[in-house]
C-alpha positions in Angstrom: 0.0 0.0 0.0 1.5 3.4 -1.1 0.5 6.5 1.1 1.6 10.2 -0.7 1.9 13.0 1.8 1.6 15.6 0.3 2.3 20.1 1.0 1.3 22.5 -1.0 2.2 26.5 -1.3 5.1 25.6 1.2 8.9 25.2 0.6 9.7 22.5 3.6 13.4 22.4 2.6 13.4 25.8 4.4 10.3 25.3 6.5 11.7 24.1 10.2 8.2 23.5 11.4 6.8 21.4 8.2 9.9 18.9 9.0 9.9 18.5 12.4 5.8 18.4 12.6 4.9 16.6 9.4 8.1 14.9 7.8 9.4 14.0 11.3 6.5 12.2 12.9 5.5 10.6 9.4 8.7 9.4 9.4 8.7 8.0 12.5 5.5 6.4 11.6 6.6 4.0 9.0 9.1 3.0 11.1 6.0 1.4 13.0 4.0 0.1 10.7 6.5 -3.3 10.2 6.4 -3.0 6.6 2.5 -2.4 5.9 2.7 0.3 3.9 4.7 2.9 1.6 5.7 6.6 2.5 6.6 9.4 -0.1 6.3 13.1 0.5 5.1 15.3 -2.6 5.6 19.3 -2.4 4.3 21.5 -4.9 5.7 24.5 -4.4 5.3 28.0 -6.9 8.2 28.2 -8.9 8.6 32.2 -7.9 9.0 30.5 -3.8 12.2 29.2 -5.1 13.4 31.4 -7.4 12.6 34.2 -5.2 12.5 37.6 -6.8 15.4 39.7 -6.1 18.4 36.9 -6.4 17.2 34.2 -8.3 19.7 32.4 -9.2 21.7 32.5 -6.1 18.3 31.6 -4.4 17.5 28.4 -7.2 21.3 27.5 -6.1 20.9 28.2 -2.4 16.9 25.9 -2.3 18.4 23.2 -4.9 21.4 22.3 -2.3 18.7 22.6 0.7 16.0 20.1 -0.9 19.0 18.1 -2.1 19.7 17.6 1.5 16.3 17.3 2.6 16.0 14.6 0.0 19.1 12.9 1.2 18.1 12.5 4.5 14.6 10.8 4.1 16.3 8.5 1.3 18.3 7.1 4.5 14.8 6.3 6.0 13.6 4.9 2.8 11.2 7.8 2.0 11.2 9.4 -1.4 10.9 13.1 -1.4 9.6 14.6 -4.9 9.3 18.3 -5.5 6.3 19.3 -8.7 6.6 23.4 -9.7 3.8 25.4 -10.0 3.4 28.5 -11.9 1.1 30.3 -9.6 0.9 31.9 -7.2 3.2 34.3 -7.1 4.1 35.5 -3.5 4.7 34.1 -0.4 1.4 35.9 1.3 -1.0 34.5 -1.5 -0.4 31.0 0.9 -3.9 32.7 2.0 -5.4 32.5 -1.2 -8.4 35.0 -1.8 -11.5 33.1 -4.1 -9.8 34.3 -7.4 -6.6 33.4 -6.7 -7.8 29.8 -5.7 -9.5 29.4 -9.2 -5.8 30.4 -10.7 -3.6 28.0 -7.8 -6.0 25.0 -9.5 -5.8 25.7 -12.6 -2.0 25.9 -12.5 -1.7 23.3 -10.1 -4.4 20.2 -10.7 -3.4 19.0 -14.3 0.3 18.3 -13.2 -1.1 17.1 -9.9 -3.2 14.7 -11.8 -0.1 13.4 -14.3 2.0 12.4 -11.2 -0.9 10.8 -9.1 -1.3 8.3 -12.4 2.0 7.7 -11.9 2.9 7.3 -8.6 -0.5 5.4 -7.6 -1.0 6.1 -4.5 -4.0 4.4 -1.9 -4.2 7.2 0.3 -3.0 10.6 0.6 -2.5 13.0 3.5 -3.1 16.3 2.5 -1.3 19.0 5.3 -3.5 22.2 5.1 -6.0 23.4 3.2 -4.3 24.1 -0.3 -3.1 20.3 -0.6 -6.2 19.3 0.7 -7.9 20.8 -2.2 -6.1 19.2 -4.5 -6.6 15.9 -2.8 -10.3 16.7 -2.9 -10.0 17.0 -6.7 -7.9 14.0 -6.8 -10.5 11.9 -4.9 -13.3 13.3 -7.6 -11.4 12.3 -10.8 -9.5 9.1 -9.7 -11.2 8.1 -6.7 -8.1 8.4 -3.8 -9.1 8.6 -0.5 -7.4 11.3 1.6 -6.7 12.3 5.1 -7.0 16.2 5.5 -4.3 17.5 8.3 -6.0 21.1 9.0 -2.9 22.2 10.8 -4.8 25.5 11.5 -8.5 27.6 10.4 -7.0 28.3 7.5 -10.0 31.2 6.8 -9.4 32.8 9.9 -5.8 32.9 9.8 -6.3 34.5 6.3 -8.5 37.5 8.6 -5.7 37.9 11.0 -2.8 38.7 7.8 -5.5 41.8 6.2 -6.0 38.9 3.4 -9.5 39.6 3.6 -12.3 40.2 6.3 -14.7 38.5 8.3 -18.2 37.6 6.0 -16.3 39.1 2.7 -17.0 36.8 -0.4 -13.4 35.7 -0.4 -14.1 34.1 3.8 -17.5 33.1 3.3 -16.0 31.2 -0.1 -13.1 29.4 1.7 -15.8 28.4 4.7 -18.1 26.7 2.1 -14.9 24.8 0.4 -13.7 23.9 4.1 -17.0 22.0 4.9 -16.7 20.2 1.5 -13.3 19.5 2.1 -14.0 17.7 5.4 -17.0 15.6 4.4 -15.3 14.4 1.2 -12.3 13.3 3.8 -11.6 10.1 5.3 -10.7 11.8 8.4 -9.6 14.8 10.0 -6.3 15.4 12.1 -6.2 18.5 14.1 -3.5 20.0 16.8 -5.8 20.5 20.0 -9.0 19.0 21.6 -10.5 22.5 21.2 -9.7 22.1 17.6 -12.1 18.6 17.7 -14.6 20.6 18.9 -14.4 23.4 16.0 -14.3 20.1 13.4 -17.5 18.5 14.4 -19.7 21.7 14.6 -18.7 22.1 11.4 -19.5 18.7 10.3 -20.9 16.3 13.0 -20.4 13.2 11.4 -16.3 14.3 10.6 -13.8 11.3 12.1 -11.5 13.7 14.0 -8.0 12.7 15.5 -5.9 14.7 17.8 -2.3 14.4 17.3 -0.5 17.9 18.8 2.4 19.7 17.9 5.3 17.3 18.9 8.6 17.6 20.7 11.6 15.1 19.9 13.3 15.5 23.4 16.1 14.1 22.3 16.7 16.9 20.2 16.9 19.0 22.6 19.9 19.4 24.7 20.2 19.2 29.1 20.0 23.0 30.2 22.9 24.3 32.0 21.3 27.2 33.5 24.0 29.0 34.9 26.6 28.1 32.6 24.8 29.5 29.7 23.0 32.6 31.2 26.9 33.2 32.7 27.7 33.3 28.9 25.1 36.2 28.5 25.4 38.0 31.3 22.0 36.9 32.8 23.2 34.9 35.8 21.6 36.6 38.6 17.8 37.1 36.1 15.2 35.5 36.4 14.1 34.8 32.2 11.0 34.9 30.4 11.2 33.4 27.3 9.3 33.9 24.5 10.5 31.7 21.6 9.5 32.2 18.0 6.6 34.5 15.9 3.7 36.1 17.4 0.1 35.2 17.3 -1.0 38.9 15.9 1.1 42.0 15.2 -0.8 42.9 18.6 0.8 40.3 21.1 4.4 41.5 20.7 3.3 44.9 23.3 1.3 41.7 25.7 4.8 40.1 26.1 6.1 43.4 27.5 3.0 44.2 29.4 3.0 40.7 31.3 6.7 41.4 32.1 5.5 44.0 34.3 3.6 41.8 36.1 5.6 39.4 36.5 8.3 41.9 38.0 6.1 42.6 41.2 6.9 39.2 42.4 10.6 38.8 40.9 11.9 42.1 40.1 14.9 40.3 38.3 13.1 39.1 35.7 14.0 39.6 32.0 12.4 38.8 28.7 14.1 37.4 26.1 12.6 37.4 22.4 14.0 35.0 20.6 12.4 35.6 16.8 14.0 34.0 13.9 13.0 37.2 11.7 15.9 39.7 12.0 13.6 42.1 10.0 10.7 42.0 13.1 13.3 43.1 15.5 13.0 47.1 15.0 8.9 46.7 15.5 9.3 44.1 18.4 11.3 46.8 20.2 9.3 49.3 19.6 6.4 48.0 20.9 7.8 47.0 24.1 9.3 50.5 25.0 5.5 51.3 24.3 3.8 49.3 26.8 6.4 51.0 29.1 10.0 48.5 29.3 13.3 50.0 29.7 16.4 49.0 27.9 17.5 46.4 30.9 14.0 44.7 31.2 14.0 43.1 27.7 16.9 41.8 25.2 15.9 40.7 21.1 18.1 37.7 19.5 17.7 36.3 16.6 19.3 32.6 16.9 20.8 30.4 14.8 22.1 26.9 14.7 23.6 26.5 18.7 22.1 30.2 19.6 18.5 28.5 19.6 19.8 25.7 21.9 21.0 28.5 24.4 17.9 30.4 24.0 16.5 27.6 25.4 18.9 26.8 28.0 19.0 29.8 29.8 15.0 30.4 29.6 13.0 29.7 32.8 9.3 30.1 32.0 8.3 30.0 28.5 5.1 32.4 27.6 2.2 31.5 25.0 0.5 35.2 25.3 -2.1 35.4 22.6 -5.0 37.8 22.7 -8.5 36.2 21.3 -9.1 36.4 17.9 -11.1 33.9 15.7 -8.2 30.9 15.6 -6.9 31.3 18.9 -8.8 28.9 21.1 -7.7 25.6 18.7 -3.7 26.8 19.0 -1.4 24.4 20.7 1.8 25.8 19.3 5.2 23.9 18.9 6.8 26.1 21.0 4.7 24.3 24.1 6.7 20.9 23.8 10.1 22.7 23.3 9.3 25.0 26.5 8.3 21.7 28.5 11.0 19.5 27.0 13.5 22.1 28.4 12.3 22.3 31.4 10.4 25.3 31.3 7.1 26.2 33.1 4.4 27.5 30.9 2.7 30.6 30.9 -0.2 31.2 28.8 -3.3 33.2 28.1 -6.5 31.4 28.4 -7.9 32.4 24.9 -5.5 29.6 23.8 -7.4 27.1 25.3 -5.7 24.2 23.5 -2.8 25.2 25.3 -4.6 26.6 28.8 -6.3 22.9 29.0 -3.3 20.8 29.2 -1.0 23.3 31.8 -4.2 23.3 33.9 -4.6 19.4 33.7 -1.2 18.5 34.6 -0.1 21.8 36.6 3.1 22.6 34.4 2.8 26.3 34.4 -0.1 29.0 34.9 -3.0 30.3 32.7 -3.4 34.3 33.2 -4.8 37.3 31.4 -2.4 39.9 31.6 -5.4 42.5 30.3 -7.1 41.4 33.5 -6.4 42.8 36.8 -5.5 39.5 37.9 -4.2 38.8 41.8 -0.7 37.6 41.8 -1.1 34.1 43.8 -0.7 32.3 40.5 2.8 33.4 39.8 3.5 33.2 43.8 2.7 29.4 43.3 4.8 29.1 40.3 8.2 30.3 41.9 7.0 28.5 45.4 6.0 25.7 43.4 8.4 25.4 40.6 10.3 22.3 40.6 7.1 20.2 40.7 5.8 22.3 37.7 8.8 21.4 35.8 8.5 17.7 36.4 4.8 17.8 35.1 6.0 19.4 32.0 8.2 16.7 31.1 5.3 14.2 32.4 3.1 16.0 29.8 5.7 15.6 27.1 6.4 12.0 27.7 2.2 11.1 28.1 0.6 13.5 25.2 3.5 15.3 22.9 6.2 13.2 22.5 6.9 12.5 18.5 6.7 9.0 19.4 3.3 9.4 21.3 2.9 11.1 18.4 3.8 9.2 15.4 1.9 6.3 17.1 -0.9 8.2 16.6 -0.5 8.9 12.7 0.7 5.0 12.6 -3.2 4.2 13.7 -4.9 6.4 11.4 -2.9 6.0 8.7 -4.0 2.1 9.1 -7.7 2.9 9.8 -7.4 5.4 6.0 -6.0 2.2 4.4 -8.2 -0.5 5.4 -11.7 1.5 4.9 
């Protein structure tokens, strides 16, 4: 039996979090299925992603030796990695295509799609977002493959949040219509968080919905030596809050800064630490702290690479998930939670990302707290007093729920179920 898993509108061989939370645990996957079925990975990616548009030849060069790599390494795990270029679209933000644009991203996209599902012959394909899953929907109408549809995230809503288009415009209520479609024609549905169940089945009751989270591998991620490595940075005697990675919304970089503050009534020492792997976001991250009132000692900006992330994560002591609600918040269970957990780091998160908020509560690895609330301050008091337990339950949670073996279990046992229906 030949499974296809397939990306689409995405360049994984520079994508950290499309290998480590789809090629990863997939991987890992066939290693437990003893033999009873086939992996390959399909990406069709737009041919101006890797050109790019200012260098394009150094960037071809620069992608080709990437995906060579890429390639290489999933050839040692017997996994064949095939890349299929699209003319369309043309920029990275049309990801979130409008109505329009979707018409063109088909049309450019199916026909060739088509050509190499006749060839490669796949039983079952597992579509990761919305754009492959569209194309798997079309590939199920013309030759009859069954598909599993990874939503990864509300792909509609997440389109509102980047100014792609608004709530109710023709363009959402478009991609809202396609999404039902798209999960009634599946065979089932994975999704990242139990609140993100929820969402599935009031959209269709009769979806088969999985849960498999964002995964950690542990060992991945190196012992932290605290006080060697905040020595390194000057950050011995602080007390760090780390927030690792992106931000929900533009929005949430000043809500970093303004839970600092709080956080400083019960440890004055404290320092945050944004770790963002964006250079070009650094000038607006700073500015919005200073806004929301931070001096130049409260707060430092890196942007790691290579063993810089590993000591970002070393010398962190709480990790913070601060999100404000908007419409995708509440199905969120970002990848920075395992990493945070794995490293032994307490969690601190909002409540509007209640995937997140629901697991720290069940197995009391961290606090859940509004910093736009007047909130008292016994749940930090709780955290220091309490802090050495709370970092045992993180790696408890790990081990139990977000493990990539826990993980890759999981997509073993639906991946079997897809076949055998």
């Amino acid at each position: 039996m030949k499974v296809l898993a397939l990306t689409a509108i995405e360049a994984p061989f520079r994508s950290r979090l499309v290998e480590t939370q789809f090629f990863d645990p997939l991987a890992k996957a066939l290693a437990l299925s003893n033999g009873r079925w086939q992996l390959s990975f399909l990406s069709v990616i737009p041919l101006a992603f890797y050109l790019g548009r200012r260098n394009p030849l150094g960037q071809y060069i620069q992608n080709h030796n990437r995906n060579a790599s890429l390639r290489s390494g999933l050839s040692i795990k017997n996994i064949k990695y095939r890349v299929s270029l699209a003319l369309y679209p043309f920029m990275p933000r049309q990801f979130n295509l409008r109505k329009s644009e979707t018409a063109l991203f088909v049309a450019a996209t199916l026909p060739g799609f088509i050509l190499k599902l006749l060839f490669l012959k796949p039983d079952l394909i597992i579509a990761r977002s919305y754009p492959a899953a569209l194309l798997a929907c079309w590939a199920k109408k013309i030759l009859k493959i069954p598909y599993l549809f990874d939503l990864r995230g509300m792909y509609p809503e997440e389109a509102v949040n980047a100014d792609r288009y608004d709530v109710n415009s023709p363009d959402y209520q478009f991609w809202k219509e396609l999404e039902k479609k798209i999960i009634v024609s599946s065979r089932a549905c994975v999704v990242v968080s139990q609140p993100f169940v929820e969402h599935v089945l009031d959209i269709d009751p009769g979806a088969r919905v999985k849960f498999i989270p964002c995964c950690v591998d542990s060992g991945k991620i190196r012992p932290p030596d605290k006080g060697k490595t905040k020595a390194k940075y000057g950050l011995d005697d602080r007390f760090v809050l780390l927030h690792l990675g992106s931000f929900g919304t533009l929005g949430d970089r000043g809500l970093a800064g303004k839970y600092l503050l709080r956080f400083k009534k019960v440890r004055p020492d404290a320092i945050l630490i944004v770790a963002s792997g964006t250079p070009a976001f650094g000038p607006a991250i700073e500015r919005a702290l200073l806004e929301e009132g931070l001096g130049p000692d409260d707060f430092r900006i890196y942007h790691p690479a290579g063993p810089e992330l590993a000591d970002m994560m070393a010398m962190g002591d709480a990790g913070l998930i601060l999100e404000r609600k908007v419409a995708n918040t509440k199905v969120c269970l970002s990848v920075k939670l395992g990493e945070y957990l794995a490293a032994g780091m307490p969690v601190i998160c909002t409540p509007h990302v209640e995937g997140v908020a629901r697991l720290i509560e069940k197995y009391r690895c961290g606090i859940v707290v509004d910093p736009d609330q007047d909130e008292p301050m016994e749940k930090e008091g709780g955290l220091l007093a309490d802090y050495g337990n709370c970092r045992n339950n993180g790696l408890k949670l790990v081990e139990e729920i977000l493990s990539i073996d826990r993980c890759a279990d999981k997509w073993r046992s639906i991946i079997d179920q897809g076949l055998k229906v």
